[in-house]
N, C-alpha and C positions, 0 to 999 in steps of 0.2 A: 831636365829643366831647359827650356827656352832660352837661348842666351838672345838679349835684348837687342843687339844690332840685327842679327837675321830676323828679327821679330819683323813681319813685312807691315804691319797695322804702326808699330813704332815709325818705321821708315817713312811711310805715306804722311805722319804727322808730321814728323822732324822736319819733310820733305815741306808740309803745307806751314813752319815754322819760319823754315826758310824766304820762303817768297815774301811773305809778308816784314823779314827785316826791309825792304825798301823802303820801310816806314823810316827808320833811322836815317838814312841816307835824304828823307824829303826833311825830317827836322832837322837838319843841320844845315841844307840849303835855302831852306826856309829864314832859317835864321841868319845863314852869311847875310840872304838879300837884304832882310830884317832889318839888320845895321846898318846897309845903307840907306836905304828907305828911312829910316828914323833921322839920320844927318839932313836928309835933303828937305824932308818935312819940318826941321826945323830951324832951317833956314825960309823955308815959302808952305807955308801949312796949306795949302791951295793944290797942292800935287800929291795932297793923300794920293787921290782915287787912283791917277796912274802908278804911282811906287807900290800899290796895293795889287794891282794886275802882274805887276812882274814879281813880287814877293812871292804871288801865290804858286807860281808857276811850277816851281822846286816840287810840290805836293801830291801833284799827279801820279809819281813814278811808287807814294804811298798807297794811294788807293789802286794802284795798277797789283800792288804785291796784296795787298786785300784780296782783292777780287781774284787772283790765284789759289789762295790760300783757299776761300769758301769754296771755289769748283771744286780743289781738289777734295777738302773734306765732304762734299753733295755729293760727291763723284763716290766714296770711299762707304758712304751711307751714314757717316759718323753724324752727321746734321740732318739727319733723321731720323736718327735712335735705334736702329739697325746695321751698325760696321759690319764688314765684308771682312771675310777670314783673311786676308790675303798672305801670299807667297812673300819669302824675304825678296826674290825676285821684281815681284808687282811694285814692291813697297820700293824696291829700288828703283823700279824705273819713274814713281812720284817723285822720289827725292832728287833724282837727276831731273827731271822735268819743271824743278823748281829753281833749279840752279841760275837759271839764264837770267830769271826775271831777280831773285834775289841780290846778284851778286851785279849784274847792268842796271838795275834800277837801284839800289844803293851809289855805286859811281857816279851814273847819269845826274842822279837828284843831286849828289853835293858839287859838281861841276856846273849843272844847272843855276843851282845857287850862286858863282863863282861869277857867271855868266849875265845873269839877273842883276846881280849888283851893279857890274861895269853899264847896265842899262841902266838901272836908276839913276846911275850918275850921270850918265847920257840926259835922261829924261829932266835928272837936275840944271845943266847945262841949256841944254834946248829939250824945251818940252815937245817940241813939234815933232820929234823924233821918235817917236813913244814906239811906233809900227816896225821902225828898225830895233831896237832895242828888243822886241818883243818876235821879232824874226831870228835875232840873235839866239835869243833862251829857245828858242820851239828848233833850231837847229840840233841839241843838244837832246830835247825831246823825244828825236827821231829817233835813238836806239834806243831809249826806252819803250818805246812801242814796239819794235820790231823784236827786244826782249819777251815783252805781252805776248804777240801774237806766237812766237815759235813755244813758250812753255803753255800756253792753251793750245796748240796743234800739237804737241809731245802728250799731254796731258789726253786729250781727247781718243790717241791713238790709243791708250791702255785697255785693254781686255782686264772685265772682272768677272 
């Protein structure tokens, strides 16, 4: 019998499981901004649109762990309806290749958020500032991408 962790088709999903929690990490940054965005708005309802730009920002680092997740399972044939046998080995090197973006785009997203707030508040204060504020959050951004691009360059590298 197969024991289920060297199972390498189990690893590659666990692996494409993982990437995709970034999603929790964008709802929760989502939401710190959220909060503020909703105090500022209800003081001057006139600065939706800008509290709504820095809200969303947190979100990215969700669809960054999406979009790993589906290469990996296109990649794996599983979203094709033909999975690839693979080695516990292969499956490992998915689920290490998921790692980066999982576990930095979780962090990134709710510091993001953290981040985004003290903008809104900014933006509360002086709206004119929106650009700084919004330089602030896309600072924090940056290792979420650079997350993205190294578990799609790990991921890419796998032989099947």
């Amino acid at each position: 019998m197969n024991n289920i962790l060297t199972n390498g088709n189990f690893l590659a999903i666990l692996g494409a499981s993982i990437a995709a929690l970034a999603g929790i990490g964008s709802a929760i940054g989502v939401g710190i901004a959220g909060q503020s965005a909703s105090g500022v708005v209800a003081e001057d309802p006139k600065k939706f649109g800008a509290t709504l730009i820095l809200q969303a920002l947190p979100g990215t680092q969700g669809i960054y762990g999406l979009l790993i997740a589906f290469i990996i399972l296109n990649k794996i044939g599983l979203l094709g309806g033909s999975m690839a046998a693979l080695t516990a080995a292969q499956g490992g090197f998915f689920l290490a290749a998921s790692l980066p973006m999982g576990i930095v785009g979780t962090i990134s997203a709710i510091n993001q958020g953290k981040v985004a707030a003290s903008g809104i508040m900014l933006v509360g204060k002086r709206p004119e500032e929106i650009a700084k504020a919004m330089v602030y959050a896309a600072m924090v951004e940056t290792y979420a991408v650079l997350a993205l691009l190294i578990s799609f360059l790990m991921i890419n590298g796998i032989a099947i």
